[in-house]
N, C-alpha and C positions, 0 to 999 in steps of 0.2 A: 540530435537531441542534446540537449543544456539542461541538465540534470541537476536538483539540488533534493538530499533528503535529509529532512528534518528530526533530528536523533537518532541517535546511531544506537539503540536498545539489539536484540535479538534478530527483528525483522528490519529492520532500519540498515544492518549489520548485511543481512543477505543479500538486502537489494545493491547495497552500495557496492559487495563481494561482484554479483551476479553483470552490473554495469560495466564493473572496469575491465573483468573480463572480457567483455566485447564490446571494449574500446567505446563505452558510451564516456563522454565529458562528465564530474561529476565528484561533486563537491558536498560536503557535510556541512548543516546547519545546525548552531549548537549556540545557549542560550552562555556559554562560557567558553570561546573557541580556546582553543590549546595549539599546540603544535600540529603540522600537520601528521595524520600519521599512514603508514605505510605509502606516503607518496600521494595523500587524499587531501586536498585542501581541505581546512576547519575554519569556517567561517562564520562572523555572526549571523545570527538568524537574516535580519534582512539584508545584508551585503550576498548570501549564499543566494536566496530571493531575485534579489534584481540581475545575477551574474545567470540566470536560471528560465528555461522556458517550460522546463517540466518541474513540479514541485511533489515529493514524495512525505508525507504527512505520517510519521511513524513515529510522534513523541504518546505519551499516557493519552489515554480515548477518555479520561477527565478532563485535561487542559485542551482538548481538540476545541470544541465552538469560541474559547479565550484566545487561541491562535487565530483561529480564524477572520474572528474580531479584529483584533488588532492587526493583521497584516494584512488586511481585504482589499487596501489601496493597490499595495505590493502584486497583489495576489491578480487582480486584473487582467486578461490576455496570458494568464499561463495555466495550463493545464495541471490543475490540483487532483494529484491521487492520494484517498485515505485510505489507509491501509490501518485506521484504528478502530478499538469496538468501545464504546462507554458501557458499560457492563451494568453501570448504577442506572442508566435509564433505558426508558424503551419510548423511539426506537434507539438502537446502537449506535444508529447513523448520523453521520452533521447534517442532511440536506440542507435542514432548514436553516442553518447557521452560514451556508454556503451560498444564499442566495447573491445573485449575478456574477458569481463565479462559473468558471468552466472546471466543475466538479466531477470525478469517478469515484467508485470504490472496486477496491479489489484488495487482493492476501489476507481478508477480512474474515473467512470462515471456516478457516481452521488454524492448528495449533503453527507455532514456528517450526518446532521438531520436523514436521512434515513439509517444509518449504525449505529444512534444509538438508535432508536426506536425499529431496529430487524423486525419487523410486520407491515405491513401497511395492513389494512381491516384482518386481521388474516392471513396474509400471511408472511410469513418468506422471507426477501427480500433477490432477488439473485444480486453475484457480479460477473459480467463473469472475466475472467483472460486471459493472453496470458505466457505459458511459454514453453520453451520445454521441451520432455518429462524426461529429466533428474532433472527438475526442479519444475514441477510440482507438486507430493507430498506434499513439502510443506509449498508450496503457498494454497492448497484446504485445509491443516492441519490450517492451520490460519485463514483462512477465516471462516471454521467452529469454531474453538474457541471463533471467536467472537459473532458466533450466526447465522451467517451470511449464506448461502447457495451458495455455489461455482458454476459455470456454465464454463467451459474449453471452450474459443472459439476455440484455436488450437494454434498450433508455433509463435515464434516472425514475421514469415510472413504473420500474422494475425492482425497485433499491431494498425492496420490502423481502425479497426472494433472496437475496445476500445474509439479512438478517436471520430469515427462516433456516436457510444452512445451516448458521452459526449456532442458533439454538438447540438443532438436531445435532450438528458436530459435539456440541456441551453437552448435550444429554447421552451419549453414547462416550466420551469421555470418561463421563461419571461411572456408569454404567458399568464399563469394560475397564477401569481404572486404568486407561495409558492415554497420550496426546498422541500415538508417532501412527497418526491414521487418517487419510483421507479419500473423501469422493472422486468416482470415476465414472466420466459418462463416455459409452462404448457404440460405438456406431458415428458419431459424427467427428 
């Protein structure tokens, strides 16, 4: 895997952490590269793009369908993971902005705290995904990199079950006033 993610924010941050530990290829994409930093190339968005066969989507879940947009040519034959939520619309999701891409989503239904803590009561916290099965692989290969414990809900005609998470994860948020908490499915 030829890794590129796109902002380096909090989860952008994990994943990049979680790759290089295990030795995945993997390079930041940034709309202002800088230096590289800890040994991480910092690359313009579409230089990191074409050096790239998996592409990790982790700038503001506002600017996600404007990316999408504009690098769709780029974006062609690589495996695009969003890992954003647009919060201002419903659904949360690009799909539709995504279309003839090779689109997932996944680290999309809960907080970052909890994607970076790995464990919550000793349990290795899961992040379900939606991709198809050409896509799949890996999306579960990154997920575990970071530590993280993959859950396949199924096909992009599932993408609607990521968002229902996210708005049970938010309302229990609110509710219990903390982020550092996630779902855990026990038996499979």
């Amino acid at each position: 895997m030829k890794l590129a993610v796109i902002g380096a924010g909090k989860v952008g941050s994990i994943i990049v952490c979680g790759a290089r530990q295990n030795n995945i290829d993997v390079v930041v994409g940034s709309r202002n590269p800088k230096n590289n930093v800890d040994d991480i190339k910092v690359l313009a968005i579409e230089e990191a793009i074409k050096q790239s066969d998996t592409i990790v989507v982790a700038i503001p879940g506002t600017q996600t369908a404007n990316f999408l947009t504009t690098y769709k040519d780029l974006l062609l034959q690589k495996t695009v993971i969003d890992v954003t939520n647009d919060i201002t619309t419903k659904p949360f999701h690009h799909l539709k902005d995504a279309e003839g891409l090779r689109y997932t989503r996944a680290f999309s239904m809960l907080g970052y705290e909890a994607m970076d803590v790995k464990e919550i009561d000793g349990q290795i916290v899961d992040i379900f995904f939606v991709a198809n099965e050409t896509e799949k692989e890996p999306v579960e290969t990154l997920i575990k990199a970071t530590g993280l414990r993959p859950v396949y809900v199924g096909g992009l005609d599932k993408i609607e079950h990521i968002d229902n998470l996210l708005y049970l994860w938010g309302t229990l948020a609110a509710q219990y006033r903390t982020r550092n908490f996630a779902f855990k499915v026990i038996g499979i």
